[in-house]
MARZAVO-445471 format. One line per field, with one value per residue (C-alpha): residue number from 1; residue in three letters; chain; x, y, z. Coordinates in nm, 4 decimals. Layout:
BEGIN
seq: NUM	...
type: ALA	...
mol: A	...
xx: X	...
yy: Y	...
zz: Z	...
//
This chain:
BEGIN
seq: 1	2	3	4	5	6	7	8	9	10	11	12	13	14	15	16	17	18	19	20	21	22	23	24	25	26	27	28	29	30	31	32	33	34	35	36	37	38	39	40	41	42	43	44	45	46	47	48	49	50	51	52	53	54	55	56	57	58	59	60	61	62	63	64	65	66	67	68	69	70	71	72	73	74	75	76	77	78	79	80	81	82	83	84	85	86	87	88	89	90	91	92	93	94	95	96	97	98	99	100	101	102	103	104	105	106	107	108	109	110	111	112	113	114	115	116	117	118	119	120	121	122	123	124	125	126	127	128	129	130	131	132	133	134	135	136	137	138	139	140	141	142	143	144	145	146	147	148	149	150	151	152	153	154	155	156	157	158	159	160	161	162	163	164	165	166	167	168	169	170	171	172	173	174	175	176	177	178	179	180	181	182	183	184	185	186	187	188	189	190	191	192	193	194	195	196	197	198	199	200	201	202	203	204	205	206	207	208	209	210	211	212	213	214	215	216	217	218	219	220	221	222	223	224	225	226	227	228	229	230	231	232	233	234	235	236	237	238	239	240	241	242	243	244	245	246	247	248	249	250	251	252	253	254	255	256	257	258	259	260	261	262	263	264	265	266	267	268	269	270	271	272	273	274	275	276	277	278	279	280	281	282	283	284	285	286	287	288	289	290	291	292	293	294	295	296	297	298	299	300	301	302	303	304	305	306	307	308	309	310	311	312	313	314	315	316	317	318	319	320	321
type: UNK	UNK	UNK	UNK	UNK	UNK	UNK	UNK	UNK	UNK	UNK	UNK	UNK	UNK	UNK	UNK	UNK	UNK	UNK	UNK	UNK	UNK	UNK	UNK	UNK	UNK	UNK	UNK	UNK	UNK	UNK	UNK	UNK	UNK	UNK	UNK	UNK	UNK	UNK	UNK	UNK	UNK	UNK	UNK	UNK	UNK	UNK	UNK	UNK	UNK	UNK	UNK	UNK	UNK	UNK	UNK	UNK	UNK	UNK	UNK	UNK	UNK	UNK	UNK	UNK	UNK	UNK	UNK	UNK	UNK	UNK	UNK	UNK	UNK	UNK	UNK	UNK	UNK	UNK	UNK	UNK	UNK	UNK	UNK	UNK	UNK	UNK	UNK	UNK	UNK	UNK	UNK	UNK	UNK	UNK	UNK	UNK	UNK	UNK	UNK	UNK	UNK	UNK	UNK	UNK	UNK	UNK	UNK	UNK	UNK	UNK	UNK	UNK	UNK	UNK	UNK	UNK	UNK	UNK	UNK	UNK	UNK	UNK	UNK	UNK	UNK	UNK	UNK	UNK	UNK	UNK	UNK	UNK	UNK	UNK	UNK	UNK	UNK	UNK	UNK	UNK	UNK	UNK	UNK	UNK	UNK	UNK	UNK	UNK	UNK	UNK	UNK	UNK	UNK	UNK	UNK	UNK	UNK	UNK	UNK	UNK	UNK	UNK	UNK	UNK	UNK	UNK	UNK	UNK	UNK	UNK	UNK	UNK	UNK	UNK	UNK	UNK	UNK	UNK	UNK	UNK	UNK	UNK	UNK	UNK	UNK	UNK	UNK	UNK	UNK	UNK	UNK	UNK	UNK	UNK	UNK	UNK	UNK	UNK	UNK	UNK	UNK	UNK	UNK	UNK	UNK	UNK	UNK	UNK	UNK	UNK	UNK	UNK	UNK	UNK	UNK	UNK	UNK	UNK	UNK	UNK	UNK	UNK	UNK	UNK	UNK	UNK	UNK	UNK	UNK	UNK	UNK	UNK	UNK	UNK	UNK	UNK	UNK	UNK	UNK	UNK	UNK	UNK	UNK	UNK	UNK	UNK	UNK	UNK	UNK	UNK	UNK	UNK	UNK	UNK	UNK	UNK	UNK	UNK	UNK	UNK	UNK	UNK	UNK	UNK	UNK	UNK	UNK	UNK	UNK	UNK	UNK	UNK	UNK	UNK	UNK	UNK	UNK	UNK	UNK	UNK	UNK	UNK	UNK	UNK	UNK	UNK	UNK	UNK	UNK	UNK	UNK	UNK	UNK	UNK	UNK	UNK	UNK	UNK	UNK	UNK	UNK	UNK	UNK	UNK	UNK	UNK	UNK	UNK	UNK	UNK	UNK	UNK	UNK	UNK	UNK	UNK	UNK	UNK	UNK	UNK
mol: A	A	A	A	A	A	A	A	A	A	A	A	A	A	A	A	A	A	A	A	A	A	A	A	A	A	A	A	A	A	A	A	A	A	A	A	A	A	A	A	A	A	A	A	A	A	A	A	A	A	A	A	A	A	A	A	A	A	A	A	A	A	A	A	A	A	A	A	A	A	A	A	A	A	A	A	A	A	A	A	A	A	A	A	A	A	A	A	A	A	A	A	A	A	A	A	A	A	A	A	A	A	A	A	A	A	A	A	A	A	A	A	A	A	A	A	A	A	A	A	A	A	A	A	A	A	A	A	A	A	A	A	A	A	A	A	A	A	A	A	A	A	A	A	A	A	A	A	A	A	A	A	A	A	A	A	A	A	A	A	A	A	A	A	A	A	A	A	A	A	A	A	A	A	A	A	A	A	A	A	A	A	A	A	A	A	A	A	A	A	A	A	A	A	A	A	A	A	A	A	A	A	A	A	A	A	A	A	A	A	A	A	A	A	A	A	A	A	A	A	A	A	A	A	A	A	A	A	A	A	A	A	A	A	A	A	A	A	A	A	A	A	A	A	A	A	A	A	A	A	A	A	A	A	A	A	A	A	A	A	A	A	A	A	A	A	A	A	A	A	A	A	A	A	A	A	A	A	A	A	A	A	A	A	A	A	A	A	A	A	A	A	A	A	A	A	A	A	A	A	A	A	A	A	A	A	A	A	A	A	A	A	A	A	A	A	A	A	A	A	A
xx: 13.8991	13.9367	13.9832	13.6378	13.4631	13.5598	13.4176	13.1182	13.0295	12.9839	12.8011	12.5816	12.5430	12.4412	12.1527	11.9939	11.9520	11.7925	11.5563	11.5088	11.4472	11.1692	10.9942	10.9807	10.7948	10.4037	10.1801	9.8550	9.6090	9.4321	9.5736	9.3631	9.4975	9.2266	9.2414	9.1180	8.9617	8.7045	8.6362	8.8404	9.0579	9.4467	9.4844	9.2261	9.3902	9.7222	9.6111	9.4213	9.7245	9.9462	9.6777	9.6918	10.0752	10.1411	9.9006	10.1583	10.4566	10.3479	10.1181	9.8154	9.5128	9.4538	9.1780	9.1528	8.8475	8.8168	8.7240	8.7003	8.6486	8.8045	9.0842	9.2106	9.1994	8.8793	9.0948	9.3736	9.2037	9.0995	9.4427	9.5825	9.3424	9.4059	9.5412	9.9578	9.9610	9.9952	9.6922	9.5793	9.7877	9.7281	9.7619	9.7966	9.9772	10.1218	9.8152	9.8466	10.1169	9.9326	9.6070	9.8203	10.0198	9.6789	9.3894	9.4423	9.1916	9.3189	9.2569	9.5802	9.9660	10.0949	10.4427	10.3519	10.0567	10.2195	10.4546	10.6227	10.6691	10.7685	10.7208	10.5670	10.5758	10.6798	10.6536	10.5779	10.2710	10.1816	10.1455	9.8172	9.7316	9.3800	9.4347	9.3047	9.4683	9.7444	9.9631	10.2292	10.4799	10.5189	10.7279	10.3900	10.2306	10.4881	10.5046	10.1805	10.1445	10.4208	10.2473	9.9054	9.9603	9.6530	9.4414	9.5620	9.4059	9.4529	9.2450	9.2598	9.1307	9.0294	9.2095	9.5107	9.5279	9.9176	9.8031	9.7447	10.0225	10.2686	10.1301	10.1679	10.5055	10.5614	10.3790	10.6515	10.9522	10.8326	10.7507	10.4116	10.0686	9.8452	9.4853	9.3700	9.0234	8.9529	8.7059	8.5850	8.8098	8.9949	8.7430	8.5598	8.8843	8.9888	8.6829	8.7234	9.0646	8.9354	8.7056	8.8981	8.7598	9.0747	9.4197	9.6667	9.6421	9.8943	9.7357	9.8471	9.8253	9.5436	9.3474	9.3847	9.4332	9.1192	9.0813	9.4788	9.3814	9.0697	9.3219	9.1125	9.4298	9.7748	10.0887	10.3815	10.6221	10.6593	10.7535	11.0223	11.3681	11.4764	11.4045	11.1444	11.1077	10.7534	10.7506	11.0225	10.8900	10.7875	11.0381	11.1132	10.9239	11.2546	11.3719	11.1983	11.1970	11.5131	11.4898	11.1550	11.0375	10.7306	10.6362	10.3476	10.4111	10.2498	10.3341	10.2202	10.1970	10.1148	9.9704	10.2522	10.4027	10.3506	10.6910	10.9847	11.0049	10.6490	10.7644	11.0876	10.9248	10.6072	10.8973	11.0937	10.7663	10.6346	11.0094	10.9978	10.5792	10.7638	10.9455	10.6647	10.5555	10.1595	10.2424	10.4900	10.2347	10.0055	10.1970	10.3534	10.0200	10.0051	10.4060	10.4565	10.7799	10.8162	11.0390	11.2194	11.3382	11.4057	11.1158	11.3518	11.3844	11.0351	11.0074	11.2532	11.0937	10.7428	10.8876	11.1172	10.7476	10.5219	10.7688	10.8265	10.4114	10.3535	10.5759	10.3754	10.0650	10.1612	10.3217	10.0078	9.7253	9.6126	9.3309	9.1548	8.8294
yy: 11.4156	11.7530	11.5686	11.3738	11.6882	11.8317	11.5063	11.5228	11.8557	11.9020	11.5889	11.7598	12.0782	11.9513	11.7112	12.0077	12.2503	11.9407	11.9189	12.3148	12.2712	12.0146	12.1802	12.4659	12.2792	12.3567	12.0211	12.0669	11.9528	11.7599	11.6680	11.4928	11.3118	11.3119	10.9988	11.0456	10.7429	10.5428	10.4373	10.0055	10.0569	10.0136	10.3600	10.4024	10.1133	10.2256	10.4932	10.3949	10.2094	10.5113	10.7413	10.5779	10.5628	10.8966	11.0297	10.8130	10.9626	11.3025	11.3549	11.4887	11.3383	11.2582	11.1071	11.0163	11.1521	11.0141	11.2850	11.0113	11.1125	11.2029	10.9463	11.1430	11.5161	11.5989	11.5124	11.6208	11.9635	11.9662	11.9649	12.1972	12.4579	12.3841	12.5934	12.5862	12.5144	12.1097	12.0378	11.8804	11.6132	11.3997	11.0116	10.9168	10.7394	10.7067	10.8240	11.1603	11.2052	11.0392	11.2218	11.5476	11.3664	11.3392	11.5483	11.9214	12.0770	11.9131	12.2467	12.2275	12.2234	11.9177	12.0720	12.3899	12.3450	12.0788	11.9871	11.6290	11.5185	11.1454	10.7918	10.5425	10.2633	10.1485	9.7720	9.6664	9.5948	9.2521	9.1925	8.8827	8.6684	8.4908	8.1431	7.9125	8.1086	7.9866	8.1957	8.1319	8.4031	8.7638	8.6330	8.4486	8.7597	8.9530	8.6883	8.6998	9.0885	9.1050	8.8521	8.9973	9.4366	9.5341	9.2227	9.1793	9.4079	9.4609	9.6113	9.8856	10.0758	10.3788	10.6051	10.7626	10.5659	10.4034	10.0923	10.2647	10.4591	10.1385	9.9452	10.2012	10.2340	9.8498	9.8374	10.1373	9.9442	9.6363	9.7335	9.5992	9.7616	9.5519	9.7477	9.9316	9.8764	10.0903	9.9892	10.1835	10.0417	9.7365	9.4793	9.4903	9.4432	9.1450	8.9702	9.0044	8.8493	8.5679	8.4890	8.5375	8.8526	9.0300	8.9397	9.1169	9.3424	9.5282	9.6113	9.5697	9.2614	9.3149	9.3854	9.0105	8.8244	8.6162	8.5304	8.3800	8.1947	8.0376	8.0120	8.2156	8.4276	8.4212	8.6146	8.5949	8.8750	9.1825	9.5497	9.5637	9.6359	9.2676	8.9734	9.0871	8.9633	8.9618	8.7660	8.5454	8.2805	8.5696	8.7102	9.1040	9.2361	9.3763	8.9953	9.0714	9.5002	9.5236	9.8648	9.8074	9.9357	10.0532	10.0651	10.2074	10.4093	10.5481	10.9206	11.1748	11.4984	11.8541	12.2000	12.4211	12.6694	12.4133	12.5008	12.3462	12.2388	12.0570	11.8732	11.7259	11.6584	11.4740	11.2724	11.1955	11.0187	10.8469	10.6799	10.5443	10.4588	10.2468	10.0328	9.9058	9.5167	9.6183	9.8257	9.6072	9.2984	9.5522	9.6956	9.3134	9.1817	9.4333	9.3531	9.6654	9.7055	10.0029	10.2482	10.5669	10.8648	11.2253	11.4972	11.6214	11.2841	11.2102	11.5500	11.4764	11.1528	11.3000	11.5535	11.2690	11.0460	11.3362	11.4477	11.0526	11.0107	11.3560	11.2916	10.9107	11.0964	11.3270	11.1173	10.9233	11.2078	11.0276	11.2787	11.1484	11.2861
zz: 12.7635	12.6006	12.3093	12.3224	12.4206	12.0397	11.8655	12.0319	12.0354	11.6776	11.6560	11.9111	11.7707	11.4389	11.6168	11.8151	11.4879	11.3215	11.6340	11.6081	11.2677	11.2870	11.5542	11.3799	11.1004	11.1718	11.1099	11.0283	11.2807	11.0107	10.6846	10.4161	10.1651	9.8197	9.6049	9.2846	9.2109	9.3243	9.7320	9.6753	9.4040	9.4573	9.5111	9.7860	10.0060	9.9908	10.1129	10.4221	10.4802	10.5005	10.6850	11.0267	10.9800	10.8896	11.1807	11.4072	11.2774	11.2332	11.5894	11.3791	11.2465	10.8917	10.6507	10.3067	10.1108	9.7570	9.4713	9.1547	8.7695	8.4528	8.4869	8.7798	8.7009	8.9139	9.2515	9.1099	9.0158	9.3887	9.5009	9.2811	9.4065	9.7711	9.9961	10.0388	10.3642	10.3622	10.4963	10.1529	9.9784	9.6816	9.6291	9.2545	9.0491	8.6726	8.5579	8.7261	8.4074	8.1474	8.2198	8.1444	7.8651	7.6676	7.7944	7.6376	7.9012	8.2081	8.4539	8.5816	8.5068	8.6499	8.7164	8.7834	9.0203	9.2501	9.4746	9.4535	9.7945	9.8114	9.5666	9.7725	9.5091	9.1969	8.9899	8.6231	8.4277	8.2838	7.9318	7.9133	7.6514	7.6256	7.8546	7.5710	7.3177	7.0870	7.1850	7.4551	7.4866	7.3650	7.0531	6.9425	6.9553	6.7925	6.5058	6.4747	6.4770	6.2043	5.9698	6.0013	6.0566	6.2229	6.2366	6.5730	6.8929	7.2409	7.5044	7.7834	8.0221	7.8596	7.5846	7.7118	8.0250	8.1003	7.9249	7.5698	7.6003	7.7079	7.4108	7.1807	7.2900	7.2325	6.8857	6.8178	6.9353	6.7990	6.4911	6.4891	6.4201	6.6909	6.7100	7.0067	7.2041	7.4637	7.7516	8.0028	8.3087	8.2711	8.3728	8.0531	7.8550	8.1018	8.0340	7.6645	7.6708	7.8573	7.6353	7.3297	7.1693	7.2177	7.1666	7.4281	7.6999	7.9487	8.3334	8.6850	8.7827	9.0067	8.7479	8.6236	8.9279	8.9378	8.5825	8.6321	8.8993	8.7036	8.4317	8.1673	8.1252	8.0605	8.1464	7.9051	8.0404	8.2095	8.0643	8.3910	8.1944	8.3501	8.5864	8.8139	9.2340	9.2067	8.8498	8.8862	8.5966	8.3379	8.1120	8.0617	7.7420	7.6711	7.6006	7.2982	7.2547	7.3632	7.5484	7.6507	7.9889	8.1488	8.4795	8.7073	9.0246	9.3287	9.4618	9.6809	9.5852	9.7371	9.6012	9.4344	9.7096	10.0302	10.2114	10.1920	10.5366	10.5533	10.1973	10.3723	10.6802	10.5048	10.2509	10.5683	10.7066	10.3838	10.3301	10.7107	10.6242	10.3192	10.5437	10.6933	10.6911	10.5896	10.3016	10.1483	10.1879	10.0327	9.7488	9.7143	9.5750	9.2219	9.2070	9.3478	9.5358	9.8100	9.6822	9.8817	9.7026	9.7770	9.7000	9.4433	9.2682	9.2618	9.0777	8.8181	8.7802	8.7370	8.4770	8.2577	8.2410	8.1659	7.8582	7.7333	7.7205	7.5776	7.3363	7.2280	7.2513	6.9995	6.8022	6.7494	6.8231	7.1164	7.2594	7.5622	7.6459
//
């Protein structure tokens, strides 16, 4: 018995200072989470998934207010300037890092001024041909490319955005020159690869989901470094880069200074919200797989993407506006 009584009590020691410690944490009685882009896009539904779950776990109330422009940096800005105190967190994704990889006057640092608190998601892009096109895979294009430097162009969603960047990283591993286009959002540069203006383009799938299903587009591979769940018929880009690989992520972040305790408590409840059926089935249609990680990982992550698309964007004097 005596024996039993020393296994045990440690085991409860150690589970009363973690429930000291977390009621020690002070939630906010309201926490809003900004999105900085516009009130339907992929961003803004994830997170009026996660609201209503968070509020569960956490016993407070919180909304999501969307502060869109500048590719990101107004609600991001926003943020930033918020007060420490977690009652203001921020929902963005890869473009948080390529916004500060390429606009010089961004008004804030994006290691400095925030807190990384948890990744919620993370998938590849899609790399689209025209669907009446002639060409079939991502080694036609690359043929092509190589036979005819510069004649060749693709299309994004803006300078600077992911999609530049990830195709100026391919036409640099490649060894191709294919032409950029830039659009103002993605939908103008879908519609031009449907109808054959353009030649290529790299997005989230979403972005091209009903022009596949009318078959005006094509998908030839993904930049995921191999077989992909959510693309099981495509082949990796890196099939023909080897080395290739891009993907897009969604994070959570918090103004620089929030304390430690509220980060660990808030990544604690975003991993459990990731386990959830509605934000997988969510995240599942953009290939986007749910993905838990430490605060402290998602930093290093944020830090090891911002430095690889500084470095393209300086490499090619990509400026964003």
């Amino acid at each position: 018995m005596k024996h039993l009584i020393h296994k045990i009590a440690p085991a409860m020691s150690a589970l009363m200072l973690a429930a000291a410690a977390q009621a020690a944490t002070h939630i906010p009685s309201q926490i809003t989470i900004i999105v900085p882009f516009g009130a339907g896009a992929s961003n803004d539904s994830i997170a009026r998934v996660i609201a209503p779950e968070l509020a569960q776990r956490l016993k407070t109330n919180v909304i999501v207010e969307n502060k869109a422009g500048a590719a990101g940096a107004i609600g991001s800005a926003y943020v930033a300037k918020s007060a420490s105190d977690g009652a203001t967190l921020l929902l963005s994704s890869s473009t948080f890092v390529t916004s500060a990889a390429t606009q010089p006057n961004i008004p804030y640092d994006a290691l400095r001024s925030f807190a990384p608190v948890a990744m919620i998601g993370q998938g590849p892009l899609v790399i689209a041909v025209s669907g009446d096109g002639k060409y079939k895979s991502l080694d036609d294009v690359l043929g092509a490319a190589r036979q005819n430097p510069g004649k060749l162009n693709y299309g994004s969603s803006g300078i600077g955005s992911l999609a530049h960047l990830a195709t100026t990283l391919m036409n640099n591993a490649a060894g191709v020159d294919i032409t950029h286009v830039p659009y103002k959002g993605a939908a103008g540069a879908a519609g031009d690869l449907a109808g054959g203006r353009i030649d290529l383009m790299l997005a989230n799938y979403s972005s091209l989901a009903s022009l596949l299903e009318a078959g005006k587009v094509r998908l030839v591979a993904t930049t995921a470094p191999g077989k992909n769940a959510a693309f099981p018929d495509l082949p990796p880009a890196s099939a023909a880069i080897p080395g290739y690989d891009v993907d897009i992520w969604v994070g959570v972040f918090a103004p620089a200074g929030t304390p430690a305790d509220l980060i660990e408590a808030y990544n604690r409840a975003f991993n459990e919200i990731n386990r959830s059926k509605r934000l997988g089935e969510l995240l599942a249609l953009d290939g986007t797989e749910p993905t838990s990680m430490s605060s402290k990982a998602f930093a290093q992550r944020v830090a090891s993407d911002l430095e690889r698309w500084k470095a393209i964007a300086a490499r090619h004097n990509i400026t964003a506006n």
